[in-house]
C-alpha positions as CSV (number, residue, x, y, z in Angstrom):
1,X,1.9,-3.7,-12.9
2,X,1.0,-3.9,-8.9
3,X,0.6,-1.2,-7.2
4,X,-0.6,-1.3,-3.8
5,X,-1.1,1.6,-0.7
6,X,-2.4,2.3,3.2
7,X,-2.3,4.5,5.2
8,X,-2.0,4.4,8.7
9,X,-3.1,6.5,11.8
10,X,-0.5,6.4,14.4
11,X,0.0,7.2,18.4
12,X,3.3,8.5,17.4
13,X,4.8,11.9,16.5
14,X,5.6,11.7,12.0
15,X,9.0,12.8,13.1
16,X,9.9,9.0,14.8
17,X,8.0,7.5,11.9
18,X,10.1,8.8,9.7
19,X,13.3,8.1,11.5
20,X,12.0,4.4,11.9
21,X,11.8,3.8,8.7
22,X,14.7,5.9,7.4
23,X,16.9,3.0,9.7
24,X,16.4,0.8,7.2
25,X,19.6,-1.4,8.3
26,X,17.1,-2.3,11.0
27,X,14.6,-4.2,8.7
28,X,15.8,-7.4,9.4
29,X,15.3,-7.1,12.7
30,X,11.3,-6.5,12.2
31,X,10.1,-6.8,8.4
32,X,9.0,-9.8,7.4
33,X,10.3,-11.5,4.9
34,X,13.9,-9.0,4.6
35,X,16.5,-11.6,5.7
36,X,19.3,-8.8,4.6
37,X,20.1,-5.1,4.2
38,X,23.2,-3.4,3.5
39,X,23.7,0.1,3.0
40,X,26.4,0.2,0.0
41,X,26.0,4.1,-0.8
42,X,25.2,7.2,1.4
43,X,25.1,10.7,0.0
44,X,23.6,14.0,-0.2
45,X,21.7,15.5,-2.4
46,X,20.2,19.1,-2.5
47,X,20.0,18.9,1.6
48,X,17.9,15.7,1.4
49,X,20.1,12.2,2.5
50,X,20.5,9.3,-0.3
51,X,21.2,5.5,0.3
52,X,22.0,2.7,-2.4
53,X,20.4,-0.2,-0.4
54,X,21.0,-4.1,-1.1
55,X,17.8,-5.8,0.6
56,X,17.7,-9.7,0.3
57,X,14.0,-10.9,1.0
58,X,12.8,-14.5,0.8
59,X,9.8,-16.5,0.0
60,X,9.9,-20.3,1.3
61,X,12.8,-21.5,-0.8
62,X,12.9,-18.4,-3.1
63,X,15.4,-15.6,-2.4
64,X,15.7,-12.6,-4.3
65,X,18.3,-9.2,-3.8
66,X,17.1,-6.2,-5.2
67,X,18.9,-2.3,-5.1
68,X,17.1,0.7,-4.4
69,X,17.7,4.4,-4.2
70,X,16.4,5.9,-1.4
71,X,16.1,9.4,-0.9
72,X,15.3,10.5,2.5
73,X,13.7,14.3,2.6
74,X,13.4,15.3,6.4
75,X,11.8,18.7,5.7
76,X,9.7,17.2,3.3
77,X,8.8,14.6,5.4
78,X,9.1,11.9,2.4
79,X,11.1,8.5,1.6
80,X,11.0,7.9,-2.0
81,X,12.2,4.5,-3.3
82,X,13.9,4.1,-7.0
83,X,14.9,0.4,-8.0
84,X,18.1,0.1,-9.4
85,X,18.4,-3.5,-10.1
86,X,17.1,-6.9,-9.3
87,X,14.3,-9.3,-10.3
88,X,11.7,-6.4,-10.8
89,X,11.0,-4.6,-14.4
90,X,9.5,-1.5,-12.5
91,X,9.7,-0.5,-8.6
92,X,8.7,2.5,-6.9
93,X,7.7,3.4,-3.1
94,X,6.8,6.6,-1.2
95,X,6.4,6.9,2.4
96,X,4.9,10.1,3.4
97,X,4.7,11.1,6.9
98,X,1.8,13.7,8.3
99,X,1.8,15.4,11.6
100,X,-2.1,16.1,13.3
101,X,0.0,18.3,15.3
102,X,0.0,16.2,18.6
103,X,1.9,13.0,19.3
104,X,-0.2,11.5,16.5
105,X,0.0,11.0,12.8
106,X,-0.5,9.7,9.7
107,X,1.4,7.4,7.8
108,X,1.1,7.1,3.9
109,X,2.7,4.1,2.3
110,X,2.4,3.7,-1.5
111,X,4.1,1.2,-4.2
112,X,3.9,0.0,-7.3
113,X,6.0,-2.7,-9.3
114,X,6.3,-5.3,-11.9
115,X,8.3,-8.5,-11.9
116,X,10.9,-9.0,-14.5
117,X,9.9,-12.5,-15.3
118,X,6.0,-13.9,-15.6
119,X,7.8,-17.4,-13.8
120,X,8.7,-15.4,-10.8
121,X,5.5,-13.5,-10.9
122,X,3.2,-16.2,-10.7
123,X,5.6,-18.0,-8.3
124,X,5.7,-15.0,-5.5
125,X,4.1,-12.7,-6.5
126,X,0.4,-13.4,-4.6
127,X,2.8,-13.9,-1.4
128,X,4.6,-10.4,-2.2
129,X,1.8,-8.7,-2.7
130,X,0.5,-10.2,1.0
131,X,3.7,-9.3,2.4
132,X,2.9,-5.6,1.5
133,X,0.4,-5.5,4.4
134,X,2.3,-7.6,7.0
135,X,5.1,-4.4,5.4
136,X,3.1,-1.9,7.1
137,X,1.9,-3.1,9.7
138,X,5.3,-4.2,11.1
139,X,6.4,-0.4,11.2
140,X,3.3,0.5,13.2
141,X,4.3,-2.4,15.8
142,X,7.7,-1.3,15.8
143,X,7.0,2.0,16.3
144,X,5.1,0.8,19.4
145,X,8.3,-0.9,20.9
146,X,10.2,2.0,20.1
147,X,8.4,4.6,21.6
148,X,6.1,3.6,24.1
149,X,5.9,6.5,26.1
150,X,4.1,8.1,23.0
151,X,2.1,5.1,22.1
């Protein structure tokens, strides 16, 4: 198993970080490697919002779908990721968003996964891994488009 984390100091209130990334039909626009995103399921769930979320990345020639379960907690302040399906044994994610109580603050991004196949593993798996980082930061610089006023 992988697992991987950061965590990031940001010029922008947790509140927009958390909306950012709770957009996720807006990853292709901005994370690399996601070519796709469909939202195929929206709910609720003991006041906290949940999405069944197709998301087509590719690698070179390589181009996997997986499905996730994401559960969006506002008041929490939390984005928890459960795989459903696709070319991963194991796949878990948690954002976790912290105000410093100004415009500022701290963004917590943790993972961990296994690929279904050695073949694949060995195939993508240093570049996913890599990607993980380019992951994060993209949100920051996003972030940084989005809301320059606080930047």
């Amino acid at each position: 198993m992988v697992a991987f984390s950061a965590e990031r100091r940001v010029r922008h209130a947790a509140e927009q970080m958390f909306d950012l990334v709770a957009d996720c039909e807006a990853y292709p626009e901005f994370v690399p490697h996601c070519q796709k995103l469909v939202v195929t399921g929206r709910d609720r769930a003991d006041g906290k919002e949940v999405l069944i979320a197709d998301m087509t990345v590719t690698y070179g020639p390589a181009s996997e779908t997986f499905t996730t379960r994401d559960v969006l907690d506002r008041e929490g302040m939390t984005i928890d990721v459960a795989y459903l399906n696709g070319p991963f044994r194991h796949f878990e994610g948690r954002w976790r968003f912290e105000s410093d109580g100004s415009d500022a603050s701290l963004v917590r991004f943790a993972i961990d996964y296994e690929f279904r196949s050695r073949v694949l593993a060995g195939l993508i798996g240093p570049v996913v891994k890599h990607s993980f980082h380019q992951f994060v930061d993209a949100f920051v610089a996003r972030a940084d488009k989005l809301y320059p006023s606080s930047a």
